[in-house]
PQR file of N, CA, C, O and H, with PARSE charges and radii, in Angstrom:
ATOM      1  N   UNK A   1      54.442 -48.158 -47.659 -0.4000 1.5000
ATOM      2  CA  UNK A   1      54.592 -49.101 -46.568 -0.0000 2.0000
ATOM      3  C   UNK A   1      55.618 -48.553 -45.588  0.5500 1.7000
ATOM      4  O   UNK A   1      56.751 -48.286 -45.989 -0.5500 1.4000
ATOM      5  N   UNK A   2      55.305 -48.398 -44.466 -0.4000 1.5000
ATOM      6  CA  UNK A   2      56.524 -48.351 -43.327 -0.0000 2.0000
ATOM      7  C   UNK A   2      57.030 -49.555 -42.797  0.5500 1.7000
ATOM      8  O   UNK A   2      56.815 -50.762 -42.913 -0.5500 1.4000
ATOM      9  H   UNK A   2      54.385 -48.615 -44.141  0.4000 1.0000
ATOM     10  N   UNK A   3      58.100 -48.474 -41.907 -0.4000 1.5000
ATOM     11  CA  UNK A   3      59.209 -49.962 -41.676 -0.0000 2.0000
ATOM     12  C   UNK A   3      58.481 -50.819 -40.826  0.5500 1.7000
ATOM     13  O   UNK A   3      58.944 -51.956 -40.735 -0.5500 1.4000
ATOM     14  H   UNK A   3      58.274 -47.494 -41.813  0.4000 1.0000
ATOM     15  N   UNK A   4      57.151 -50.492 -39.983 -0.4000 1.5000
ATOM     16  CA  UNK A   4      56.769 -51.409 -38.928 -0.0000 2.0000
ATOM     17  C   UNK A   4      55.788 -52.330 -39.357  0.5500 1.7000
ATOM     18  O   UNK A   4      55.350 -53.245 -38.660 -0.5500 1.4000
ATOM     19  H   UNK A   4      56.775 -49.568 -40.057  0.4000 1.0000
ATOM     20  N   UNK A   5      55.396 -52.034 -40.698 -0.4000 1.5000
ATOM     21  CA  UNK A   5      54.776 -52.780 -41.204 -0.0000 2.0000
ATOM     22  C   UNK A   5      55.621 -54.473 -42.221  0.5500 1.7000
ATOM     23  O   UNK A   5      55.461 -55.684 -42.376 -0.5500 1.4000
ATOM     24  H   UNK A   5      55.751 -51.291 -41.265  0.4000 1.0000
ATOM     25  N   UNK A   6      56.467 -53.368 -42.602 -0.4000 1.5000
ATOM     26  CA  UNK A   6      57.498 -54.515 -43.734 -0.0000 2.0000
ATOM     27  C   UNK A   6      58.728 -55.060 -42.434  0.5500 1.7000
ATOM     28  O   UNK A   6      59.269 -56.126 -42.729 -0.5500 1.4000
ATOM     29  H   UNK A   6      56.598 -52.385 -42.476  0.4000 1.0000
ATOM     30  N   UNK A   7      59.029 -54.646 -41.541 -0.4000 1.5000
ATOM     31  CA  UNK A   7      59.544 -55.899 -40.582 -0.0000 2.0000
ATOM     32  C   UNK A   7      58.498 -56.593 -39.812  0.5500 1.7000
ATOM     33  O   UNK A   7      59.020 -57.413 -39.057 -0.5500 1.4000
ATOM     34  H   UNK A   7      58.590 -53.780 -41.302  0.4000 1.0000
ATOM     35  N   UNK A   8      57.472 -56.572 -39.741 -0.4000 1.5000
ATOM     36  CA  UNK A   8      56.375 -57.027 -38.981 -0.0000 2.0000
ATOM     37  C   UNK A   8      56.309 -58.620 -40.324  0.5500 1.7000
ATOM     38  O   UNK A   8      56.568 -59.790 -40.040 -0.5500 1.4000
ATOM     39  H   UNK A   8      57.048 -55.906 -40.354  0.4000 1.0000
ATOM     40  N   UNK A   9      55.852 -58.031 -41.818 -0.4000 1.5000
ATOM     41  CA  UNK A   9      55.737 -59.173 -42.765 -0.0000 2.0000
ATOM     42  C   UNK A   9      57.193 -60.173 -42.848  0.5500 1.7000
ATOM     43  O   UNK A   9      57.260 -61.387 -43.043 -0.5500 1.4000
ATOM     44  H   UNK A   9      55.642 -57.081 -42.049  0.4000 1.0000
ATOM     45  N   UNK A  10      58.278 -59.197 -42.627 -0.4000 1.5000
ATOM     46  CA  UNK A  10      59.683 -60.108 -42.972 -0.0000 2.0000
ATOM     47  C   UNK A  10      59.605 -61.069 -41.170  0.5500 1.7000
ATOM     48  O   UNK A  10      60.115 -62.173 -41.363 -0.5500 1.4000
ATOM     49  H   UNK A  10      58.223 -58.211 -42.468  0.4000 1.0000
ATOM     50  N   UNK A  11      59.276 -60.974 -40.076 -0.4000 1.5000
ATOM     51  CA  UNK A  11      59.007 -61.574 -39.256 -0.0000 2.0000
ATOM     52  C   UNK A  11      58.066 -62.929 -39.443  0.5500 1.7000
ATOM     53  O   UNK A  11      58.228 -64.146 -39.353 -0.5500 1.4000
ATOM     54  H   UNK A  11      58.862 -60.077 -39.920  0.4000 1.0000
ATOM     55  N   UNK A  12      56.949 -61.980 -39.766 -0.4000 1.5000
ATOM     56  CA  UNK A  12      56.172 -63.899 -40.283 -0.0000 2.0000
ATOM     57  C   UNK A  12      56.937 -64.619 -41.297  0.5500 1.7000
ATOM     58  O   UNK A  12      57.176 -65.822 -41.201 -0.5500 1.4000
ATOM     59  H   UNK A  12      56.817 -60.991 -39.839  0.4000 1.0000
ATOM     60  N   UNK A  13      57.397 -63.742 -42.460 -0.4000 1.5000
ATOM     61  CA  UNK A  13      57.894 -65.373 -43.311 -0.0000 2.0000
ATOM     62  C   UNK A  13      59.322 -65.802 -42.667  0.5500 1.7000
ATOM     63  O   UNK A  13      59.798 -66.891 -42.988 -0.5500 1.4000
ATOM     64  H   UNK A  13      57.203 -62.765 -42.538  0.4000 1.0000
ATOM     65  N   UNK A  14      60.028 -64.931 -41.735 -0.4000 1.5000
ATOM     66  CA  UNK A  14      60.957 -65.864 -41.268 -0.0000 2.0000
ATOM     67  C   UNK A  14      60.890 -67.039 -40.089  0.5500 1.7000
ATOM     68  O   UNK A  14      61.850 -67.688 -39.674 -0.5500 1.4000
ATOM     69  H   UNK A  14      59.641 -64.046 -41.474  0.4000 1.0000
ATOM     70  N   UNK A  15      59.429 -67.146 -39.639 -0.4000 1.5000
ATOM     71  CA  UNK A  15      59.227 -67.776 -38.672 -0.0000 2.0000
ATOM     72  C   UNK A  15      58.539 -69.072 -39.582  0.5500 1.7000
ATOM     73  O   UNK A  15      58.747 -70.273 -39.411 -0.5500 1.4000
ATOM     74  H   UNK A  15      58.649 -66.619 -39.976  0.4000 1.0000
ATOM     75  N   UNK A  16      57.745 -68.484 -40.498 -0.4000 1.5000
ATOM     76  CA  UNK A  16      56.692 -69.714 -41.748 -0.0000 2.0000
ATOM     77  C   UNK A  16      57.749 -70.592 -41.984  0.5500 1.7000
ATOM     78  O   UNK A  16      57.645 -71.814 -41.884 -0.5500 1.4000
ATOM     79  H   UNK A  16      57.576 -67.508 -40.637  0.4000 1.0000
ATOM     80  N   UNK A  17      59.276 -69.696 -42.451 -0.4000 1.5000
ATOM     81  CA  UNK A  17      60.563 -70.814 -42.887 -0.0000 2.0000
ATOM     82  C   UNK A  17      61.363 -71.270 -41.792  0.5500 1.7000
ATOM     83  O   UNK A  17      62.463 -71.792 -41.975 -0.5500 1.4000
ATOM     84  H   UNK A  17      59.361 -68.703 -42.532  0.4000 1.0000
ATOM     85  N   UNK A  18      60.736 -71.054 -40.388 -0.4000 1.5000
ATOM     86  CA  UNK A  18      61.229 -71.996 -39.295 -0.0000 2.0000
ATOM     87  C   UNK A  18      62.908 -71.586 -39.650  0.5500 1.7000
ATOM     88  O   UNK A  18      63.756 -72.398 -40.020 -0.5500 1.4000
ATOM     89  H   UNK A  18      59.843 -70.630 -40.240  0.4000 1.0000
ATOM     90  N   UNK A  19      63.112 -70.163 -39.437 -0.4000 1.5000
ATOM     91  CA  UNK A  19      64.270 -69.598 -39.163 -0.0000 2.0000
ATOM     92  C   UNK A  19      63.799 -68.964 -38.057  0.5500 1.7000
ATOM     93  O   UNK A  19      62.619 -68.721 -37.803 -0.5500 1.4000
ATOM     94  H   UNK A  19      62.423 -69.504 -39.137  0.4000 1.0000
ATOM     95  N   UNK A  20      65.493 -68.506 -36.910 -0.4000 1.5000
ATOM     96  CA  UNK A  20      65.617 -68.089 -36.041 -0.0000 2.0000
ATOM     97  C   UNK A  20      66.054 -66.697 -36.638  0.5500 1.7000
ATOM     98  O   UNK A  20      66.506 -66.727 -37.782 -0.5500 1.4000
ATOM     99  H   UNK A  20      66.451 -68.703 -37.116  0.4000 1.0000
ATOM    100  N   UNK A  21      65.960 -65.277 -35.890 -0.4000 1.5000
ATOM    101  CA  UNK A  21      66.492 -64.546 -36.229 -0.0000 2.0000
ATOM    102  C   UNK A  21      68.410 -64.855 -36.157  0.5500 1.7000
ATOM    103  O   UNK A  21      69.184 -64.305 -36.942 -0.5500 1.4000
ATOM    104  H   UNK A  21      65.593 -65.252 -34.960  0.4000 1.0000
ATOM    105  N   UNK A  22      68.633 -65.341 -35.606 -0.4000 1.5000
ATOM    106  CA  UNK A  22      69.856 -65.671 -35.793 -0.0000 2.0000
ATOM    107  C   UNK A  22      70.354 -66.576 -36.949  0.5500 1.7000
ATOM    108  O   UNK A  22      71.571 -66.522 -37.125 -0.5500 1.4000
ATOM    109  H   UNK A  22      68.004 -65.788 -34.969  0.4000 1.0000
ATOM    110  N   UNK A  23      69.810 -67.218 -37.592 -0.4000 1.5000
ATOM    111  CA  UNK A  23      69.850 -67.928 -38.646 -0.0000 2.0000
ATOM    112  C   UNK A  23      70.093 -66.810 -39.884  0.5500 1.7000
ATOM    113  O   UNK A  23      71.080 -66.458 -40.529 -0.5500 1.4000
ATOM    114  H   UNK A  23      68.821 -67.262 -37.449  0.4000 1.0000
ATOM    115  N   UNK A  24      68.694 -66.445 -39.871 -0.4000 1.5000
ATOM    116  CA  UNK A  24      68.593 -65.303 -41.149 -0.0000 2.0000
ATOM    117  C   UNK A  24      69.996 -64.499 -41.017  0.5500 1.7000
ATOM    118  O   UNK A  24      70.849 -64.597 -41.900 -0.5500 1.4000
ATOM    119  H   UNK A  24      67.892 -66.731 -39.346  0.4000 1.0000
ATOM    120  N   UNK A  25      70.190 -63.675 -39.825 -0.4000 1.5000
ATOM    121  CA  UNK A  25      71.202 -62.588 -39.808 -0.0000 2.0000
ATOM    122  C   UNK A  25      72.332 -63.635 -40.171  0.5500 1.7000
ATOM    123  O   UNK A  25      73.204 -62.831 -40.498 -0.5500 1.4000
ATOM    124  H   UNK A  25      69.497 -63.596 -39.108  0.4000 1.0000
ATOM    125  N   UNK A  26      73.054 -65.177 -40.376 -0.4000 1.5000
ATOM    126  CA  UNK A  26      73.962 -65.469 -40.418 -0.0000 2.0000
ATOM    127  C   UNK A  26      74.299 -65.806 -42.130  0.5500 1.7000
ATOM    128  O   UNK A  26      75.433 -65.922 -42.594 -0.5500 1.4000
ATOM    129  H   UNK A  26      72.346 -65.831 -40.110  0.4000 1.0000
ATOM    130  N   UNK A  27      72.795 -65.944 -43.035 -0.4000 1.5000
ATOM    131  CA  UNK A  27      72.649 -65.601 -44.588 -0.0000 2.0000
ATOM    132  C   UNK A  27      73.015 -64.231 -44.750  0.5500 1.7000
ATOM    133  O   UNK A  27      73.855 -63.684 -45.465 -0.5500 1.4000
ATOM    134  H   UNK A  27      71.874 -65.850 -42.658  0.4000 1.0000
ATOM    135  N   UNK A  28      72.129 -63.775 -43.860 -0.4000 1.5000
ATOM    136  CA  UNK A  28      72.271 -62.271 -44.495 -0.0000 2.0000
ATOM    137  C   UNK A  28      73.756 -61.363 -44.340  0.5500 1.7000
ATOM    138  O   UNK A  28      74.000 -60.296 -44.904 -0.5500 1.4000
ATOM    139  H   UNK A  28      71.446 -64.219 -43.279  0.4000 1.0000
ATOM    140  N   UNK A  29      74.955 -62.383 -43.086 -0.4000 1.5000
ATOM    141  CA  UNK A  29      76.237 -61.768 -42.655 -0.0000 2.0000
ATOM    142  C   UNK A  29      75.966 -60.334 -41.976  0.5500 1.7000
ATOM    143  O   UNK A  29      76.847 -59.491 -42.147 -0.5500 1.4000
ATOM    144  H   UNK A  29      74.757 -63.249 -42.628  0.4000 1.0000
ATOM    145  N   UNK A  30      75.086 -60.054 -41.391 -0.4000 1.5000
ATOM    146  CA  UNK A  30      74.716 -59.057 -40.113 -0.0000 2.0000
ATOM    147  C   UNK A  30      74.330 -59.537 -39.027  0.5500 1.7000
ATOM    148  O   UNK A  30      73.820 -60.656 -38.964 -0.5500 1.4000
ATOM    149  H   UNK A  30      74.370 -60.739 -41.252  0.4000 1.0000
ATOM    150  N   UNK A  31      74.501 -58.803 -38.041 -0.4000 1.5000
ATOM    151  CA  UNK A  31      74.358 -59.030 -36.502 -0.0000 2.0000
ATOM    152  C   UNK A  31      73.149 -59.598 -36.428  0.5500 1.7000
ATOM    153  O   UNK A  31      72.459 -59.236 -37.381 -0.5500 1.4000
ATOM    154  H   UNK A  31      74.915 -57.894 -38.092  0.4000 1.0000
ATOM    155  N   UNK A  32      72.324 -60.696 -35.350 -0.4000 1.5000
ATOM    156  CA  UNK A  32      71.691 -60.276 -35.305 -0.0000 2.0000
ATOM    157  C   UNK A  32      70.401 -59.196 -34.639  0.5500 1.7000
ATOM    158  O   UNK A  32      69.199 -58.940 -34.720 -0.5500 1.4000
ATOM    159  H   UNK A  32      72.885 -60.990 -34.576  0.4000 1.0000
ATOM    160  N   UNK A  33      71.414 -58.894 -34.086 -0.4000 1.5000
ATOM    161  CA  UNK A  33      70.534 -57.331 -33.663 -0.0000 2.0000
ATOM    162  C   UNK A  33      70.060 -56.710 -34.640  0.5500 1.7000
ATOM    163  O   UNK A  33      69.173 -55.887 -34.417 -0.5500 1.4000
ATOM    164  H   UNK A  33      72.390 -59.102 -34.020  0.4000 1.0000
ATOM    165  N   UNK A  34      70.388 -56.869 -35.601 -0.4000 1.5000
ATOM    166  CA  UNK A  34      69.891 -55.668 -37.052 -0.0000 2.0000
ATOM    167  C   UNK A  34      68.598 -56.788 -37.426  0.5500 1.7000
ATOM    168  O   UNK A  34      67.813 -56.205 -38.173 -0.5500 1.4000
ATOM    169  H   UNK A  34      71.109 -57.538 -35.782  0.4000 1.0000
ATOM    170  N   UNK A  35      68.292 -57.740 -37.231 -0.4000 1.5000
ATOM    171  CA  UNK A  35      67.550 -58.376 -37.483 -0.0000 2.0000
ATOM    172  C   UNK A  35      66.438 -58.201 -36.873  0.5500 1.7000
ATOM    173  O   UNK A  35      65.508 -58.264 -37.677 -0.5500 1.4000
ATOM    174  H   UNK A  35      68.930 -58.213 -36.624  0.4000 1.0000
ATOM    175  N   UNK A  36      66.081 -57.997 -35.746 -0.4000 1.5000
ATOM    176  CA  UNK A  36      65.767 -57.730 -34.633 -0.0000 2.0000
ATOM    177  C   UNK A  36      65.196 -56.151 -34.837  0.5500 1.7000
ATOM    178  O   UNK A  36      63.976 -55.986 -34.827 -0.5500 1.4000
ATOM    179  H   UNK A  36      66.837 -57.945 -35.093  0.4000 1.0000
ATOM    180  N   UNK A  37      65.980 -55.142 -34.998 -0.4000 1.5000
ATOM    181  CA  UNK A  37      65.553 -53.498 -35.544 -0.0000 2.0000
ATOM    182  C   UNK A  37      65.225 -53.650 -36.912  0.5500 1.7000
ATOM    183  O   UNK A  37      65.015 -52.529 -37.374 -0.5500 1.4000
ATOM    184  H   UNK A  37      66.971 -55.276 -35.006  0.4000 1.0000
ATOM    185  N   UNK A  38      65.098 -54.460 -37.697 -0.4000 1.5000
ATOM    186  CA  UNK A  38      64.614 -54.723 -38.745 -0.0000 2.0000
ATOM    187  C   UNK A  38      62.841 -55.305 -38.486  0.5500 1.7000
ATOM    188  O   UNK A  38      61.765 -54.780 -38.773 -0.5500 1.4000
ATOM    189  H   UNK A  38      65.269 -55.371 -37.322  0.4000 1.0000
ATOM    190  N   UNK A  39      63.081 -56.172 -38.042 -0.4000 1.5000
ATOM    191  CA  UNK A  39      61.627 -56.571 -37.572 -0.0000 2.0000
ATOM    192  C   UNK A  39      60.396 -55.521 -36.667  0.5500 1.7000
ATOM    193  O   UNK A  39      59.189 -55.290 -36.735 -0.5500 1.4000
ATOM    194  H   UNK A  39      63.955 -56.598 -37.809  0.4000 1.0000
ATOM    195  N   UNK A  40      61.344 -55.184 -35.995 -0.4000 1.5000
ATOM    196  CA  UNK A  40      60.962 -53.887 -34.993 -0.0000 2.0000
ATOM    197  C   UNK A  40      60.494 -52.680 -35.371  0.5500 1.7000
ATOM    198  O   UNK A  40      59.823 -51.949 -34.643 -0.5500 1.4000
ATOM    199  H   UNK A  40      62.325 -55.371 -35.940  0.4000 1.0000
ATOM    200  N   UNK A  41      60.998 -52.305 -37.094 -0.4000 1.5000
ATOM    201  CA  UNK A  41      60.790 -51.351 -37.246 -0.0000 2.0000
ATOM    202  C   UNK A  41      61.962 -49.841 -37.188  0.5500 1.7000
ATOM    203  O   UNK A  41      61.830 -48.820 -37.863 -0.5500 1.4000
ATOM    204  H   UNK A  41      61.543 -52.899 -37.686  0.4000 1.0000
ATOM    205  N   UNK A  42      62.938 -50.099 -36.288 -0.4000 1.5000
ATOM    206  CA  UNK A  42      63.561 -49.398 -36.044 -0.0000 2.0000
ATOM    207  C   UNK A  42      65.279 -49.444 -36.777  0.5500 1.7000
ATOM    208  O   UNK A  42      66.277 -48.976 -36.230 -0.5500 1.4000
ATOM    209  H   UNK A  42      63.046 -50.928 -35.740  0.4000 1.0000
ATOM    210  N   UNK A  43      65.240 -50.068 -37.992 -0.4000 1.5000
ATOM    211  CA  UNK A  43      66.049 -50.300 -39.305 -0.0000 2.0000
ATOM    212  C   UNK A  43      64.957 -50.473 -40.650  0.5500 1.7000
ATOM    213  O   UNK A  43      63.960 -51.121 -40.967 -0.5500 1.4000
ATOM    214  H   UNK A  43      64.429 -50.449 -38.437  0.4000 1.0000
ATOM    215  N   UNK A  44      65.945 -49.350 -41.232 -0.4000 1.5000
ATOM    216  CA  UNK A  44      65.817 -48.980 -42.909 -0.0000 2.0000
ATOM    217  C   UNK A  44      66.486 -50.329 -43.509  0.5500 1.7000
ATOM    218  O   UNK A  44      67.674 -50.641 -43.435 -0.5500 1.4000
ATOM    219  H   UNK A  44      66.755 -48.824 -40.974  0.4000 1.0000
ATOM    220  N   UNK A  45      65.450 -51.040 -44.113 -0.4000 1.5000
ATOM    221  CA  UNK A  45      65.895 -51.913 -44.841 -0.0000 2.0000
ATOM    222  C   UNK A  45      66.463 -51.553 -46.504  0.5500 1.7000
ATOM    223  O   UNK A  45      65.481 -51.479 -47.242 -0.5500 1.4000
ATOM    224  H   UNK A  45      64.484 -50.787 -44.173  0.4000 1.0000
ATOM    225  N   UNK A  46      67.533 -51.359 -47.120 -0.4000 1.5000
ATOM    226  CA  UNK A  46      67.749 -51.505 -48.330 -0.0000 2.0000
ATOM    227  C   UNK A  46      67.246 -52.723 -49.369  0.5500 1.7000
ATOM    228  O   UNK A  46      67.094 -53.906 -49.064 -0.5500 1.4000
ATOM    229  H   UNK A  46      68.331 -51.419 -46.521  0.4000 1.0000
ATOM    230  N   UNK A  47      66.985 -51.982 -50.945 -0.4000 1.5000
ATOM    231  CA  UNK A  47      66.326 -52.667 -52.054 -0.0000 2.0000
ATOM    232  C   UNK A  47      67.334 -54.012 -51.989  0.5500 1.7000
ATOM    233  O   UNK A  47      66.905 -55.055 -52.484 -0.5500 1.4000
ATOM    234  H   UNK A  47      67.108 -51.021 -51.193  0.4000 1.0000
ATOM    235  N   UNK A  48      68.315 -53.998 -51.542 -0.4000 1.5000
ATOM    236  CA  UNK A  48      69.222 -55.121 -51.903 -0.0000 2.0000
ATOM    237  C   UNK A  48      69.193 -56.324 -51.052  0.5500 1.7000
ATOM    238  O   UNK A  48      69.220 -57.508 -51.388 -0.5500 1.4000
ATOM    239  H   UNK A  48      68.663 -53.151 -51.140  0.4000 1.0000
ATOM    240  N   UNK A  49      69.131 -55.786 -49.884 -0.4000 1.5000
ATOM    241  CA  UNK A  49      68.549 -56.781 -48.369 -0.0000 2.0000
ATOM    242  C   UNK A  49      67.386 -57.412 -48.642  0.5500 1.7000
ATOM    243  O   UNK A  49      67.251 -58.636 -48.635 -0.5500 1.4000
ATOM    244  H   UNK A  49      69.109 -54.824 -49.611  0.4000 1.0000
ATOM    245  N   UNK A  50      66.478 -56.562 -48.899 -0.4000 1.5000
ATOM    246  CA  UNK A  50      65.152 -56.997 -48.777 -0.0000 2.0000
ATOM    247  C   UNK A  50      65.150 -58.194 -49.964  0.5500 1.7000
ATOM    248  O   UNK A  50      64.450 -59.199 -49.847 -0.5500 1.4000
ATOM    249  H   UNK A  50      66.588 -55.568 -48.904  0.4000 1.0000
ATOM    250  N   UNK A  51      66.005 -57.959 -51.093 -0.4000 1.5000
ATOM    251  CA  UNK A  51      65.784 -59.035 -52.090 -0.0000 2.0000
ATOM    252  C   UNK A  51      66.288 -59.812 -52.201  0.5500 1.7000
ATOM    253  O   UNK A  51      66.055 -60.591 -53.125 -0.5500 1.4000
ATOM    254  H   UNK A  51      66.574 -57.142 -51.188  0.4000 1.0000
ATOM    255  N   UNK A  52      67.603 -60.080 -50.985 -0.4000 1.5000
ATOM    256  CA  UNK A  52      68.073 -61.338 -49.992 -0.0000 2.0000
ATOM    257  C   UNK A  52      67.422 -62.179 -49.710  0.5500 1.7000
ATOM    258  O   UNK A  52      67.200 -63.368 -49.943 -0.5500 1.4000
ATOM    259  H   UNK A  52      67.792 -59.447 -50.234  0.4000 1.0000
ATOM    260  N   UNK A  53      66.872 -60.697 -48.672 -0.4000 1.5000
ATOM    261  CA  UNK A  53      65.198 -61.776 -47.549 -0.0000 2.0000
ATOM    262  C   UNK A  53      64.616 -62.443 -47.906  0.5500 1.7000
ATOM    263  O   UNK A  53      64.242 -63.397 -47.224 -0.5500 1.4000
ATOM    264  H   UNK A  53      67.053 -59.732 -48.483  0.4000 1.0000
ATOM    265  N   UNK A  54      64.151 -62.205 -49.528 -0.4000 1.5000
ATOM    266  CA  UNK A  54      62.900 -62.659 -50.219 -0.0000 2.0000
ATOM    267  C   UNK A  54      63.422 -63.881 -50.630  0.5500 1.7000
ATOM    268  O   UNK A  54      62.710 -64.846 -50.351 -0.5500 1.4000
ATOM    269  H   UNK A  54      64.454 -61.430 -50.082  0.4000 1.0000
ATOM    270  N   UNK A  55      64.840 -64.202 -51.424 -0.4000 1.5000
ATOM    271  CA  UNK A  55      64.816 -65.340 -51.838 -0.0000 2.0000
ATOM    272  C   UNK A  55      65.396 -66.147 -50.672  0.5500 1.7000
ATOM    273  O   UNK A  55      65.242 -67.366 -50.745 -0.5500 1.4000
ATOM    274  H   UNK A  55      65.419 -63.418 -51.650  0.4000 1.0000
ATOM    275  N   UNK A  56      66.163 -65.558 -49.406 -0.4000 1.5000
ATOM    276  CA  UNK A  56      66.547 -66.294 -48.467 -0.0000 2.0000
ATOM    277  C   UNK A  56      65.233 -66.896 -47.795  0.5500 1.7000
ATOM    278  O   UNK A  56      65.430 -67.989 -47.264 -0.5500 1.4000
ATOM    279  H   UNK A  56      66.289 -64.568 -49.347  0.4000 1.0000
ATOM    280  N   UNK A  57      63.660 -66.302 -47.692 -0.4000 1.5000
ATOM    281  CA  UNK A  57      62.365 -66.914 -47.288 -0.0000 2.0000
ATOM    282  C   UNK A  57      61.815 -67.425 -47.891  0.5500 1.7000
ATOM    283  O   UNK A  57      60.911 -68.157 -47.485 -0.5500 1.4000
ATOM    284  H   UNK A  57      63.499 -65.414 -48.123  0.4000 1.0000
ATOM    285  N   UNK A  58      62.159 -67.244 -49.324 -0.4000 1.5000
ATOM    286  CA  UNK A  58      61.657 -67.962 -50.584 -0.0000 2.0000
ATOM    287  C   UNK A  58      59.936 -67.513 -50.595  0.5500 1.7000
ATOM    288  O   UNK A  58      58.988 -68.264 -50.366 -0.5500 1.4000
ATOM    289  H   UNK A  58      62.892 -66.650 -49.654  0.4000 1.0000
ATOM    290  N   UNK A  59      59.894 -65.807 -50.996 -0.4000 1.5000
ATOM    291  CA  UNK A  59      58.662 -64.917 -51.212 -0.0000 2.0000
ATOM    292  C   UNK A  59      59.290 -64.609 -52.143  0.5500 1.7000
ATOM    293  O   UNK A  59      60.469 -64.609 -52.499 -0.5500 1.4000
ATOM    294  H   UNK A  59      60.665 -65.198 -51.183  0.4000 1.0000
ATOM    295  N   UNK A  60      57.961 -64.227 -52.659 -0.4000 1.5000
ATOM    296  CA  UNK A  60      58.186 -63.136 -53.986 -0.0000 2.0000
ATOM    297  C   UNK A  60      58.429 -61.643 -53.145  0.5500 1.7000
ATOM    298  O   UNK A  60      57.940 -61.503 -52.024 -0.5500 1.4000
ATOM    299  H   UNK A  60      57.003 -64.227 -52.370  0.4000 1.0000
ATOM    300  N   UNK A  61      58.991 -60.875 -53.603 -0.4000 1.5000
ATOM    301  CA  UNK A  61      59.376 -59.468 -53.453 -0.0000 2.0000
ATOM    302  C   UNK A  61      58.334 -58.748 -53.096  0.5500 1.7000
ATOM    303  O   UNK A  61      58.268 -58.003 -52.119 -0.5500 1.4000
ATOM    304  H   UNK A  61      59.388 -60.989 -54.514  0.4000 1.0000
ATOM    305  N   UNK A  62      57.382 -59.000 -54.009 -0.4000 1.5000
ATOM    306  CA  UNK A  62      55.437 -58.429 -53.864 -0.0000 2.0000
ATOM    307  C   UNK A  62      54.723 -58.769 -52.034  0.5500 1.7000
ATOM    308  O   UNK A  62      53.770 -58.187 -51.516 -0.5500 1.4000
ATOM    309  H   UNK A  62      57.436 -59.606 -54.803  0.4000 1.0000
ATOM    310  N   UNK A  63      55.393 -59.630 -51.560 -0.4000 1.5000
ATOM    311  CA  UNK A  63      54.737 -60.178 -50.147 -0.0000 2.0000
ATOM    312  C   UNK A  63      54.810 -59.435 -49.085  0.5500 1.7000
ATOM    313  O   UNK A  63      54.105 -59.523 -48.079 -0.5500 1.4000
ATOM    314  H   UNK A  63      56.167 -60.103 -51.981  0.4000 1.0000
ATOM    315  N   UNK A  64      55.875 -58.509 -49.349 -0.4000 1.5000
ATOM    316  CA  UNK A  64      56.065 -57.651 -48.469 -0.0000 2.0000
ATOM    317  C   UNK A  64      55.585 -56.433 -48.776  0.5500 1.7000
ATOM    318  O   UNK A  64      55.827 -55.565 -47.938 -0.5500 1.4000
ATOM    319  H   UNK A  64      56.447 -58.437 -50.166  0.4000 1.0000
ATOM    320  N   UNK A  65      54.790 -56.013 -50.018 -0.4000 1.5000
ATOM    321  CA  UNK A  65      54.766 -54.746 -50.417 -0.0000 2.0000
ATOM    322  C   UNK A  65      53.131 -54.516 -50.831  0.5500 1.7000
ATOM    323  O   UNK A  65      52.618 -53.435 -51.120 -0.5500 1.4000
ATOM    324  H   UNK A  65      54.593 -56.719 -50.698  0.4000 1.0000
ATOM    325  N   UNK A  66      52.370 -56.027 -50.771 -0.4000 1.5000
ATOM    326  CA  UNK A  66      50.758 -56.271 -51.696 -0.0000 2.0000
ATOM    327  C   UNK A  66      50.117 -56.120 -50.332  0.5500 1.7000
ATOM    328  O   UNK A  66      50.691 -56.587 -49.348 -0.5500 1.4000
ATOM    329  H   UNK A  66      52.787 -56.905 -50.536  0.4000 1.0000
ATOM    330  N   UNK A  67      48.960 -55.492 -50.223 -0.4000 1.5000
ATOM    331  CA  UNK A  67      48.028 -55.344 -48.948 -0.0000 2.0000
ATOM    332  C   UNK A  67      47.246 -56.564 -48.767  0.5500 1.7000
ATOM    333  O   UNK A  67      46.478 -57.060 -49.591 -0.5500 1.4000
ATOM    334  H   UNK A  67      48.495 -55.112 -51.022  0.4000 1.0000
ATOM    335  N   UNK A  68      47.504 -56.959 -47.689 -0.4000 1.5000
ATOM    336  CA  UNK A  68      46.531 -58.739 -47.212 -0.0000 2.0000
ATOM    337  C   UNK A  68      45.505 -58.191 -48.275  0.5500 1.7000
ATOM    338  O   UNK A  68      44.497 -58.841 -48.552 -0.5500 1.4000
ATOM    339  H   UNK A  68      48.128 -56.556 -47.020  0.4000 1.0000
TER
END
């Protein structure tokens, strides 16, 4: 999976959980600009973030990684 694909999926479930990117980045304690190059594609997300994201969107880990 690339990054434009897995910030493209972390984009829909943060919008499904009716978060703002500014919301998320204020769980996650990063800017949110990194939120933003995260979605974009243009930030390396770490195993540890991403398993933030997941329970901060409340996905399984697999949602971002299983092909529609």
């Amino acid at each position: 999976m690339d990054n434009v694909e897995l910030g493209r999926r972390i984009s829909e479930a943060r919008k499904a959980a009716f978060l703002s990117q500014k919301e998320l980045a204020q769980y996650l304690q990063l800017p949110r600009s990194a939120i933003s190059l995260m979605e974009n594609g243009k930030r390396t997300i770490n195993s540890l973030e991403l398993l933030k994201i997941a329970d901060i969107l409340n996905k399984d880990i697999l949602f971002f990684y299983q092909d529609n």
